[in-house]
C-alpha positions as CSV (number, residue, x, y, z in Angstrom):
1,X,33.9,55.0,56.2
2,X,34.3,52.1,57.6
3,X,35.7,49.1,55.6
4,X,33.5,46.1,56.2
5,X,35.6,42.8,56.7
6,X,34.0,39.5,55.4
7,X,33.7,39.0,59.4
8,X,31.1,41.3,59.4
9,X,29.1,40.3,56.4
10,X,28.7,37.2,58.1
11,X,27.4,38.9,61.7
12,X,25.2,41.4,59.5
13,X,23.5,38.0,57.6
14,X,23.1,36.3,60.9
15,X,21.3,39.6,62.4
16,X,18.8,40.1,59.2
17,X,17.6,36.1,59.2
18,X,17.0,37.1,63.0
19,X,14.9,40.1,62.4
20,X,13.5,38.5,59.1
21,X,14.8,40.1,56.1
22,X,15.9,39.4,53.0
23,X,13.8,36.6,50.7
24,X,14.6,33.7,53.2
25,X,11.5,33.6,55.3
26,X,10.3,31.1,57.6
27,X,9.4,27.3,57.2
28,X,5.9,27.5,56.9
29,X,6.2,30.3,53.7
30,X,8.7,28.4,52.5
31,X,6.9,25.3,51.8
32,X,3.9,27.2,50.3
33,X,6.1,28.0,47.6
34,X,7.1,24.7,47.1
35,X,3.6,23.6,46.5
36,X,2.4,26.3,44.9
37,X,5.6,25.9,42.3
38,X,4.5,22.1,42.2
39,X,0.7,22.7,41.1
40,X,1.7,24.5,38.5
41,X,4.0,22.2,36.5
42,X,1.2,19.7,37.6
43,X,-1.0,21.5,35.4
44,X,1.3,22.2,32.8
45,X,2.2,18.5,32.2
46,X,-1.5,17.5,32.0
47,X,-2.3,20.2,29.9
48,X,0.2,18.8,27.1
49,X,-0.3,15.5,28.2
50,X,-4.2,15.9,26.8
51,X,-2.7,17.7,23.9
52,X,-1.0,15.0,22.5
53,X,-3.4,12.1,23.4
54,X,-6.2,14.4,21.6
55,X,-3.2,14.7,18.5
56,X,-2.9,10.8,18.8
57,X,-6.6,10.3,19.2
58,X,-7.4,12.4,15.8
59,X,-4.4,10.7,13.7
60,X,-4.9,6.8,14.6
61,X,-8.2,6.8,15.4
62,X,-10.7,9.1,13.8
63,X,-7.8,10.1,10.4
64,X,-9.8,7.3,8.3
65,X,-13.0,8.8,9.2
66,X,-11.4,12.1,8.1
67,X,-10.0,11.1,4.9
68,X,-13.2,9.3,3.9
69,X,-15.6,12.1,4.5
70,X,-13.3,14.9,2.9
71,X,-13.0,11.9,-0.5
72,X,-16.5,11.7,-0.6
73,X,-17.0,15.0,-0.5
74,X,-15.1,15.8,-3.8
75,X,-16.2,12.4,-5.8
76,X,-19.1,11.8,-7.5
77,X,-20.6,9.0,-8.9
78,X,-23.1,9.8,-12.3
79,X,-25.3,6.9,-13.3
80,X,-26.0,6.4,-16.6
81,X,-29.2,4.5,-17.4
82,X,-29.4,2.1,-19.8
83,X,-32.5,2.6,-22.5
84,X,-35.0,-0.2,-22.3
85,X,-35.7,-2.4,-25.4
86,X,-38.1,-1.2,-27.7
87,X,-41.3,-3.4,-28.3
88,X,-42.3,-3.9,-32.0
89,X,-45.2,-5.3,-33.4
90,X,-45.2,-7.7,-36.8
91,X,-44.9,-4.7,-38.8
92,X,-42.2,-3.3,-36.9
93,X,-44.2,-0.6,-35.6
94,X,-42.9,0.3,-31.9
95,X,-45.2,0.1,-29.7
96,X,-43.7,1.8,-27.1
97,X,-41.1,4.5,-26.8
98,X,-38.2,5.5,-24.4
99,X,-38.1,9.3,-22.8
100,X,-35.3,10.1,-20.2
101,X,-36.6,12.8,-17.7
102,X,-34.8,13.5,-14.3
103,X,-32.6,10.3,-14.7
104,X,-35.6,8.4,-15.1
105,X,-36.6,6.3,-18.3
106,X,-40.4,7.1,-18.8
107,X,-42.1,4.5,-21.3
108,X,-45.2,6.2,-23.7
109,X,-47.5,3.6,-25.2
110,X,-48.7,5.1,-28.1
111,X,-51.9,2.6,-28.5
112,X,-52.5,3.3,-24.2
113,X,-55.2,1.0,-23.1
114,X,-55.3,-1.1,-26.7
115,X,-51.8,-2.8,-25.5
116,X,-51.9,-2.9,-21.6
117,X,-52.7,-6.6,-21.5
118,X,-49.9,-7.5,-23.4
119,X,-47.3,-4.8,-22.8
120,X,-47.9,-4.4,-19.1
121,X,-46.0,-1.0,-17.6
122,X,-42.8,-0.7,-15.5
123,X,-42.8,1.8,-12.1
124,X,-40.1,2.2,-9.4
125,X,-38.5,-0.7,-7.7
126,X,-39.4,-1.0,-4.2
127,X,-37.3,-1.5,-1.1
128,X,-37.5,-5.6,-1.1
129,X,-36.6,-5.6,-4.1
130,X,-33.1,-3.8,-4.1
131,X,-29.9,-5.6,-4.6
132,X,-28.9,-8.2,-6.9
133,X,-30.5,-11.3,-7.7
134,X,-29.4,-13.6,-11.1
135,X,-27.0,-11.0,-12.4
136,X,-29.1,-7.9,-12.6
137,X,-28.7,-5.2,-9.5
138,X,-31.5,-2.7,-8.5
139,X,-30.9,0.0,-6.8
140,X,-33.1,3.2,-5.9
141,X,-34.7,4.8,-8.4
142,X,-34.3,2.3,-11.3
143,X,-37.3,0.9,-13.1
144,X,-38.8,-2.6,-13.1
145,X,-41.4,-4.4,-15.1
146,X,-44.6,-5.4,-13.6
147,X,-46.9,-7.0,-15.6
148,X,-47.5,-8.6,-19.7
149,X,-44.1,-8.4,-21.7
150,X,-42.5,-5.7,-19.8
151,X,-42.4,-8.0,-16.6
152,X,-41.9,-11.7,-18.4
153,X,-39.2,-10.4,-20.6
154,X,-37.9,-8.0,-18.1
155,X,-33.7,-9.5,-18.4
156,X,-34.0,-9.0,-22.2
157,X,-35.6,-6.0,-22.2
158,X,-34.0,-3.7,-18.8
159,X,-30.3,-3.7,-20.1
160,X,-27.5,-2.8,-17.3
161,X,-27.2,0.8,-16.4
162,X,-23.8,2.0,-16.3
163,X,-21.7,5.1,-14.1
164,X,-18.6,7.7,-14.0
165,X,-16.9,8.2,-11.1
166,X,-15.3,11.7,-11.2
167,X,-13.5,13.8,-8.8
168,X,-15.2,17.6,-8.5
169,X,-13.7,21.0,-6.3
170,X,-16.0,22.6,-4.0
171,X,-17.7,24.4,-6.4
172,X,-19.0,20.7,-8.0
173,X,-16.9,21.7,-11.3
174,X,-15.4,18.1,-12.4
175,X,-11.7,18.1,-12.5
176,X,-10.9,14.3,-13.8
177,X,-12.3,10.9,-14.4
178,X,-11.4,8.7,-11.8
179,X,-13.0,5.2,-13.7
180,X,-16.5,4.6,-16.1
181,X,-18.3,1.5,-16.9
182,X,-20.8,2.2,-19.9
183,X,-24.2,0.9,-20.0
184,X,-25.5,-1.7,-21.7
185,X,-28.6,-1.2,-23.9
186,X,-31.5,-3.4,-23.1
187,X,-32.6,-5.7,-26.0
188,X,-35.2,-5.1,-28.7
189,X,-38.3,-7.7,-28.5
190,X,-40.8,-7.9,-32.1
191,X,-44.2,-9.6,-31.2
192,X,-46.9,-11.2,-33.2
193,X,-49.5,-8.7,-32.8
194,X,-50.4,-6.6,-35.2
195,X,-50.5,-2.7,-33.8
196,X,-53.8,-1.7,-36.6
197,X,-55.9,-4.9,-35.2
198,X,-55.2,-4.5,-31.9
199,X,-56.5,-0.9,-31.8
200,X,-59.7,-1.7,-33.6
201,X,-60.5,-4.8,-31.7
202,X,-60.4,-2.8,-28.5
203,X,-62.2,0.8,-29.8
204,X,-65.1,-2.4,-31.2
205,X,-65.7,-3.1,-27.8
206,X,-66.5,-0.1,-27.1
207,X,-65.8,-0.3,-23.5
208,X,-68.1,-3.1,-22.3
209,X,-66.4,-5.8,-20.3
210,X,-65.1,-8.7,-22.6
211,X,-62.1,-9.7,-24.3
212,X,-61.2,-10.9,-28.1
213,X,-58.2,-13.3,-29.6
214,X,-56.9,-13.6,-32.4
215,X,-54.4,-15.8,-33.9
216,X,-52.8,-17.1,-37.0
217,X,-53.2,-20.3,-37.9
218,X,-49.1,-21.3,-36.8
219,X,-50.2,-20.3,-33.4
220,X,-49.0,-16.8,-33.4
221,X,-51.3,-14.1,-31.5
222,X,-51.8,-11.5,-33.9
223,X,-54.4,-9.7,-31.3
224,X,-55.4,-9.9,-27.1
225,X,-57.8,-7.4,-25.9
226,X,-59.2,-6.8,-22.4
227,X,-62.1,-4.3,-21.8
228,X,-62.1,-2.1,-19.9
229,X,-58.7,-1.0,-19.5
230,X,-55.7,1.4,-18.0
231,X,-53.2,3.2,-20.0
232,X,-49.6,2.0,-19.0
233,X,-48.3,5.3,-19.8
234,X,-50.4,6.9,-16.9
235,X,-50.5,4.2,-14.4
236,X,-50.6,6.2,-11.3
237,X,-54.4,7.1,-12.2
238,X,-55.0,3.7,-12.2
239,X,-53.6,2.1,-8.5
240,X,-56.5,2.8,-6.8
241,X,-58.2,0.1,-8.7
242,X,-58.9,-2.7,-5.9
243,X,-60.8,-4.8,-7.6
244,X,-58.1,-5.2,-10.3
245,X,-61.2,-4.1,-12.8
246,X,-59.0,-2.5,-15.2
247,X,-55.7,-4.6,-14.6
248,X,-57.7,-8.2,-15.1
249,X,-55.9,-9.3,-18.4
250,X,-59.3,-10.9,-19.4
251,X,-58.1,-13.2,-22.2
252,X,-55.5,-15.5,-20.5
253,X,-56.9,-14.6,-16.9
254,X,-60.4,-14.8,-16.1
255,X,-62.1,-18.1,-16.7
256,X,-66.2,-18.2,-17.9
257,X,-68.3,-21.4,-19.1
258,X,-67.8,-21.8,-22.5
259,X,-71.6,-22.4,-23.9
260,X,-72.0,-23.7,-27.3
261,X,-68.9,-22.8,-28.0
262,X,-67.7,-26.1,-27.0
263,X,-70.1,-28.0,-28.7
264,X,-67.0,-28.3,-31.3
265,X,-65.4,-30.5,-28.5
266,X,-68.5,-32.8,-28.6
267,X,-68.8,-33.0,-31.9
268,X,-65.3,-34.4,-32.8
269,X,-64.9,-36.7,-29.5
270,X,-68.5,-38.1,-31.0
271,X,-67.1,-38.6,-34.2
272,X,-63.6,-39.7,-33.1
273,X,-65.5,-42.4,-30.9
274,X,-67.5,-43.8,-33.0
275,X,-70.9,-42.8,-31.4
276,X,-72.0,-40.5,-34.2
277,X,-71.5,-40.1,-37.9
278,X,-72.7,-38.2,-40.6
279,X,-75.8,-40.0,-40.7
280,X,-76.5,-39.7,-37.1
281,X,-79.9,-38.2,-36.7
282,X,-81.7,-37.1,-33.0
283,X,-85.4,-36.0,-32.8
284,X,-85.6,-32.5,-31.5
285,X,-88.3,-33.0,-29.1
286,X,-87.7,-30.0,-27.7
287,X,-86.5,-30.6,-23.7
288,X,-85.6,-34.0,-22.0
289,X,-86.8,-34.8,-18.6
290,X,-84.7,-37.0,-16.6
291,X,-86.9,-37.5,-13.0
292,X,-87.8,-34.1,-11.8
293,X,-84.9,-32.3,-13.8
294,X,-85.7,-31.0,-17.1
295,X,-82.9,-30.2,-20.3
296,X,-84.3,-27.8,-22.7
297,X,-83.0,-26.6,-26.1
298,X,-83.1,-23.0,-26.6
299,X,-84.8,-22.3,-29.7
300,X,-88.1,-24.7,-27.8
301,X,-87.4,-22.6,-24.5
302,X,-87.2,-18.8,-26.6
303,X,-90.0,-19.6,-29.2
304,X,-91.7,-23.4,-28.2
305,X,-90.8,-24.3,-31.4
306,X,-88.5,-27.8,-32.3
307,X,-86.4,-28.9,-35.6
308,X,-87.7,-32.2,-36.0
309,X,-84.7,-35.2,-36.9
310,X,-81.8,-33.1,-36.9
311,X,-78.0,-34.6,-38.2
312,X,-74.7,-32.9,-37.1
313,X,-73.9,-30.0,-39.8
314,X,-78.0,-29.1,-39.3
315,X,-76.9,-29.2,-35.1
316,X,-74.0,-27.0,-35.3
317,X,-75.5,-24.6,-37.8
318,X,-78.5,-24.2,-35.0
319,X,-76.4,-24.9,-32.4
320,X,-79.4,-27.6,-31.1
321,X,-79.1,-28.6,-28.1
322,X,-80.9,-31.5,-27.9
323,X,-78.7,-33.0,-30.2
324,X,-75.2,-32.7,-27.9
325,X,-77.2,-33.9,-25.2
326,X,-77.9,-37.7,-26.8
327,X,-73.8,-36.9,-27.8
328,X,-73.0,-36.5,-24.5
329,X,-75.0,-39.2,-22.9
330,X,-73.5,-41.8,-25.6
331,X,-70.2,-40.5,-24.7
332,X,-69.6,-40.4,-21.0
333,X,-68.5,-38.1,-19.0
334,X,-64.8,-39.7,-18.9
335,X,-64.8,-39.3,-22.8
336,X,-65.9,-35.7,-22.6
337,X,-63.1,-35.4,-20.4
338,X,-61.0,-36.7,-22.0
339,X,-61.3,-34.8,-25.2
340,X,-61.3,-31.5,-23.5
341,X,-58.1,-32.1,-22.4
342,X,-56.9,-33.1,-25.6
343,X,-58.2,-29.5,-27.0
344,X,-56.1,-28.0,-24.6
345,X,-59.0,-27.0,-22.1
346,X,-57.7,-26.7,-18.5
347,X,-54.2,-26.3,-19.2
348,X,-52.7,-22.7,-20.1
349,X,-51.6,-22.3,-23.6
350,X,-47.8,-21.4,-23.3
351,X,-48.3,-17.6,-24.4
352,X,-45.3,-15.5,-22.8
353,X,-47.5,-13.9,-20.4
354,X,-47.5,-13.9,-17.2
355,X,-50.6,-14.7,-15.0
356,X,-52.5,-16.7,-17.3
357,X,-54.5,-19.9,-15.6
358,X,-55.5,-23.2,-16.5
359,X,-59.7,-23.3,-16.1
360,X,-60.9,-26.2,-15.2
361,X,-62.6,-29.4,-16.6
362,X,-64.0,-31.4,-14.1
363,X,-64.4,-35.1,-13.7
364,X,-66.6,-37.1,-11.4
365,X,-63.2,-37.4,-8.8
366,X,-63.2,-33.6,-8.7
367,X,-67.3,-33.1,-8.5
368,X,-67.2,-36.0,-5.5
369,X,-64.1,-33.9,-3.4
370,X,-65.8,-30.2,-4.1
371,X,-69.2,-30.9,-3.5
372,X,-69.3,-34.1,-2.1
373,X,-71.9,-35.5,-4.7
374,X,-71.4,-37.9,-7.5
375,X,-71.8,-37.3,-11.1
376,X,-74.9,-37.2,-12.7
377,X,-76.7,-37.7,-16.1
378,X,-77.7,-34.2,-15.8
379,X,-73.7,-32.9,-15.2
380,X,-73.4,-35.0,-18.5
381,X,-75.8,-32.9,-19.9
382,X,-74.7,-29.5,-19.7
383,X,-70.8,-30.6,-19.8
384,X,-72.1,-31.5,-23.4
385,X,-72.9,-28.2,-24.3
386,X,-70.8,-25.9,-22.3
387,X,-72.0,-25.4,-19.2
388,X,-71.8,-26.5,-15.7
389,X,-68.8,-26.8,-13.9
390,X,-66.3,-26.3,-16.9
391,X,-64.5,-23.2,-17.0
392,X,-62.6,-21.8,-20.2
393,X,-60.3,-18.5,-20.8
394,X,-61.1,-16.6,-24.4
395,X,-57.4,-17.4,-25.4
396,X,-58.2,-21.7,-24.9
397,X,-61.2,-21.4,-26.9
398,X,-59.6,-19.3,-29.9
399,X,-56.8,-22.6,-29.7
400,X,-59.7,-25.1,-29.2
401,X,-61.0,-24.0,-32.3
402,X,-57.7,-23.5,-33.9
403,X,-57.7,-27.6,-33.1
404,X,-61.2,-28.4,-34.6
405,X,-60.8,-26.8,-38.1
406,X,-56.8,-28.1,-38.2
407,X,-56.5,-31.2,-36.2
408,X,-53.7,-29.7,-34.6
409,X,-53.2,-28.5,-31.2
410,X,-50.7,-25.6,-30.5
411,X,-48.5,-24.1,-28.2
412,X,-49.7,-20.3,-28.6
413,X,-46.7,-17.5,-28.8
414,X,-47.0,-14.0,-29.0
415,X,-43.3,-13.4,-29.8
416,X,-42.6,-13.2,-33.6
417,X,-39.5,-14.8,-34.2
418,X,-40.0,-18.2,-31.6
419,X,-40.7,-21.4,-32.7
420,X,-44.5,-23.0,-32.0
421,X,-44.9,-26.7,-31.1
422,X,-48.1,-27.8,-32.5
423,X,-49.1,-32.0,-32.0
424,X,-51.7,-33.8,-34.2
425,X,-54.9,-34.8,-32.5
426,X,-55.3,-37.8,-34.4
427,X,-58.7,-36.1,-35.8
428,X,-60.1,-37.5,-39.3
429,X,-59.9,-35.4,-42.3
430,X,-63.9,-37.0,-43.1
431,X,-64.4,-35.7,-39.1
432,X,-62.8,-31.8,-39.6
433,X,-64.9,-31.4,-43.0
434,X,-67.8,-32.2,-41.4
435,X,-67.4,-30.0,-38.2
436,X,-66.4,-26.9,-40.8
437,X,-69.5,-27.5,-42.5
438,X,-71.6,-26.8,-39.6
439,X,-69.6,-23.9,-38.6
440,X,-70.1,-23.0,-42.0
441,X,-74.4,-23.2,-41.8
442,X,-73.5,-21.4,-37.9
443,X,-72.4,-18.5,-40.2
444,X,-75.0,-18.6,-43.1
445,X,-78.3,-17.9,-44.2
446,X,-80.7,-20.3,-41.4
447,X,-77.9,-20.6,-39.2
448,X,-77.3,-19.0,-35.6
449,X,-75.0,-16.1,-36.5
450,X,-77.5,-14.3,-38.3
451,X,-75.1,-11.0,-38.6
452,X,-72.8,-12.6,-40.9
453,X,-75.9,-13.6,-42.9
454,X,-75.5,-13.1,-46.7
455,X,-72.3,-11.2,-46.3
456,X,-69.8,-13.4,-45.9
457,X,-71.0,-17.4,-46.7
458,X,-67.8,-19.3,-46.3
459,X,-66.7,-17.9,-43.0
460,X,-67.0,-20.6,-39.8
461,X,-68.0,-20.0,-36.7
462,X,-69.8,-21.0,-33.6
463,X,-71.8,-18.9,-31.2
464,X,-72.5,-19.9,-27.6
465,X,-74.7,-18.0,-25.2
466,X,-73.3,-19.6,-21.4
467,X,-75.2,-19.2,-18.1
468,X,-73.1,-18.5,-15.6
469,X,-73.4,-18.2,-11.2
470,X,-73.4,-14.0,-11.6
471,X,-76.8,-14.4,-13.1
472,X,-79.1,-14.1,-9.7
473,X,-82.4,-13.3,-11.4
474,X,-84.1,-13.6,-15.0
475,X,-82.4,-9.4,-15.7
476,X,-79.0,-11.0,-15.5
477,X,-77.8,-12.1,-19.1
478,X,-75.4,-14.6,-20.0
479,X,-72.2,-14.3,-21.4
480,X,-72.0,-13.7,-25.0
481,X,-69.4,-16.1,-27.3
482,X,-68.8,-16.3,-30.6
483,X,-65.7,-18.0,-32.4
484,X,-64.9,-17.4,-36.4
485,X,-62.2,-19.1,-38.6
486,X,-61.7,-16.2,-41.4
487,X,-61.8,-17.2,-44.1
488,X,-63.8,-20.2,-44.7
489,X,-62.0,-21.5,-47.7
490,X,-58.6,-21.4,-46.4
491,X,-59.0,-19.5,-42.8
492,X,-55.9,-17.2,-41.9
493,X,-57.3,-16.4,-38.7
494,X,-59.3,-17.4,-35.7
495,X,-60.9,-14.8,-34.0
496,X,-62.4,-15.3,-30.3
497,X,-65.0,-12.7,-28.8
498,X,-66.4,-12.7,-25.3
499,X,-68.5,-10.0,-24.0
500,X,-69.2,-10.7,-20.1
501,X,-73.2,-10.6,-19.1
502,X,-73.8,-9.4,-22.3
503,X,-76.5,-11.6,-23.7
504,X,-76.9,-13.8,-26.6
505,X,-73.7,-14.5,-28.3
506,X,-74.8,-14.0,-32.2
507,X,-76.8,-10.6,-31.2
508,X,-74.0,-9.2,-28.9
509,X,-70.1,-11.3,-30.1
510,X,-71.5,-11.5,-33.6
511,X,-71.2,-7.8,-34.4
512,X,-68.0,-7.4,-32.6
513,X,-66.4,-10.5,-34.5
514,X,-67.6,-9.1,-37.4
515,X,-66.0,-5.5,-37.4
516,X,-63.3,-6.7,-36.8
517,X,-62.7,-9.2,-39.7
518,X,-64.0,-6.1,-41.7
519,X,-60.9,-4.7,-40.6
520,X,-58.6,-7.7,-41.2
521,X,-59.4,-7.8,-44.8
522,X,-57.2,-5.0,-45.6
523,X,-54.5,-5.8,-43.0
524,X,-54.7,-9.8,-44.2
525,X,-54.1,-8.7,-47.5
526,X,-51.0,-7.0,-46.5
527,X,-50.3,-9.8,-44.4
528,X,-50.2,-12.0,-47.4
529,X,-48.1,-10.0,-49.9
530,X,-45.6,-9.6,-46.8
531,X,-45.7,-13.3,-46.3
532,X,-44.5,-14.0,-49.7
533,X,-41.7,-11.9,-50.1
């Protein structure tokens, strides 16, 4: 063979680009490769281009995200709720009890409807009222007083819930305690009221719409009833209630005229005044006419029968009407007034409750801007002996009577342990004896409260039977009052009873009033051996 010379190599490359061999084709191919090559790094570099802006993306950006969701998803934060306060009465008898179900505190009132007025109920806070607001925080779920003592003394009584903050695995086994703050309990509260009389003051009612007080004679409520009712510890079959029939707290928050009840008033301002005496006689004559009105007494209008010259004791006794008119006409209206206030009527009382309202006592500025009228003779007239315009709660009267057979007006308390402010009404012994001896002839044998009759002669009281603008035809009755100091002697207790359109206030009140002193006796008695130890 042959040997090839690099002389020929270089003829035989020349010869094979002409025919086209080998990998070097022409221009055209050439630069398709190029491009081709090109697109593909293209793709490459913007491929790991978007790979580490999605890396950088993830870390700076979303990484607290991240570490948030997976730390909430292993710790847990477990309230602990704080027990409310117990509520005791005098006695130290709870009257309400704490049960923990589902995280929830549940209250049980033992005495149910008895206590509502004053004990009140707690449900669920609701959205507006989330949050903090003067050092206590609610959030959801948590429990808040609405009404009577759970609402008024609601920062005493709630306490601060507390929490653990704990780290758990996936399964939701705790592995460690990451921080705790424990909860506070809420405070313990004693009232006045006395668990035993409250119950039987509300079973004596029996259900019929009305209300009775009862308080010491320091000012402490030993008793407040409203009738009818809810039971705190089932409240949710009670919200349906509109008309707030069963939530009405009766005593401190409905307002009635009075009726002879405040014939008391009368009595003391005449005596105070100077207009009357113990001498001071009026001739029953049965109804006074004054131009085409006509005043009648009620034993002249019931039986057309009259008492002849009557004195105060004899008035009060029969609860004459007659007689408190000529009182009221000597007075004036701006006396009357004047001594209402000074009983405390158309001002609250102080009890720590909330919702209670003042009544009213009108003058002849208020008569003129409501009705556009001036006062009359006649507005005199049954001002004098309870009627009219002037409006009275059941609590007001029990402390206006508290005044006539003391001389002393009091702040009214239902909380054991607090102080009561009580201020003289610059009353006359001569003036208070006389006023308890006609309470005394309301209570006895002759004498308008005929169920105490013979039972019980040195009790005081006054009855009043009041008219009122829900009596449309002669089938309406009146409401029924009746208000007893117990005992006579040396009272321990005034005792207020107020049955709404229930007729005449000895026949209806009387009864009522008197079951339930039946049932003080044996509680005073402890009340007394208690007192001096």
């Amino acid at each position: 063979m042959k040997k090839r010379n690099w002389q020929d190599d270089l003829v035989f490359s020349s010869q094979s680009r002409r025919k086209g061999y080998g990998f070097n084709s022409s221009p055209e191919k050439s630069r398709d490769v190029r491009v081709r090559v090109r697109s593909i790094w293209g793709v490459f570099v913007m491929g790991v281009a978007f790979i580490l802006a999605k890396i950088i993306y993830l870390q700076l950006v979303e990484g607290g995200q991240h570490q948030l969701t997976s730390y909430a998803n292993h710790v847990e934060l477990k309230r602990e709720l704080a027990p409310r306060g117990i509520i005791y009465d005098r006695n130290q008898i709870a009257l309400v009890e704490n049960i923990n179900d589902a995280g929830k505190i549940i209250r049980k009132y033992p005495l149910g409807e008895a206590i509502a007025p004053v004990l009140g109920y707690i449900s669920e806070a609701k959205q507006e009222e989330l949050g903090c607001n003067e050092g206590f925080c609610y959030s959801p779920g948590m429990m808040i007083g609405r009404v009577g003592i759970e609402r008024e003394m609601e920062s005493i009584i709630r306490g601060n819930d507390g929490g653990r903050l704990i780290e758990v695995d996936s399964a939701g086994r705790e592995i460690r305690e990451l921080g705790s703050n424990l909860p506070e309990d809420g405070h313990d509260i004693q009232l006045s009221i006395d668990s035993r009389l409250q119950d039987k003051m509300y079973k004596t009612l029996e259900g019929r719409k009305g209300s009775a007080v009862a308080i010491d004679m320091q000012g402490k409520v030993v008793g407040l009833i409203s009738s009818p009712s809810y039971d705190p510890s089932h409240i949710k079959d009670y919200l349906s209630d509109k008309e707030m029939y069963y939530f009405l707290n009766r005593p401190i928050a409905a307002t009635y005229p009075p009726g002879s009840v405040y014939k008391l008033v009368t009595a003391l301002a005449g005596l105070s005044e100077g207009k009357i005496s113990a001498d001071t006689q009026y001739e029953d004559t049965g109804e006074i006419k004054v131009g085409i009105y006509r005043y009648g007494n009620w034993y002249f209008d019931k039986y057309g029968r009259t008492e002849g010259k009557i004195g105060l004791t004899r008035a009060l006794g029969r609860s004459n009407d007659i007689y408190f008119y000529k009182v009221g006409e000597e007075l004036g209206v701006d006396n009357l007034v004047a001594w209402s206030r000074k009983f405390g009527l158309g001002q609250a009382t102080g009890i720590e409750l909330p919702g209670e309202v003042n009544g009213l006592v009108p003058d002849q500025l208020w008569k003129e801007r409501a009705t556009g009228e001036k006062w009359f003779l006649g507005n005199t007239y049954h001002m004098a002996i309870g009627q009219g315009d002037l409006l009275v709660t059941p609590i007001q009267v029990a402390r206006m009577t508290l005044g006539a057979i003391s001389g002393r007006l009091c702040k009214l308390s239902i909380l054991k342990d607090s102080a009561v402010a009580c201020s003289d009404l610059g009353l006359k012994n001569e003036d208070i004896t006389l006023v308890r001896e006609g309470m005394k002839q309301a209570c006895a044998t002759g004498g308008t409260a005929f169920p105490f009759f013979n039972s019980e002669p040195w009790v005081m009281c006054k009855t009043g039977t009041a008219q009122h603008s829900g009596q449309k035809n002669d089938d309406d009755l009146p409401h029924a009052w009746i208000t007893v100091a117990y005992p006579g002697e040396n009272p321990e207790i005034i005792l207020t009873v107020m049955v709404e359109s229930g007729g005449e206030g000895s026949a209806v009140a009387g009864p009522i009033a008197k079951t339930i002193l039946d049932e003080w006796k044996g509680l005073g008695m402890q009340w007394r051996e208690n007192k001096l130890k």
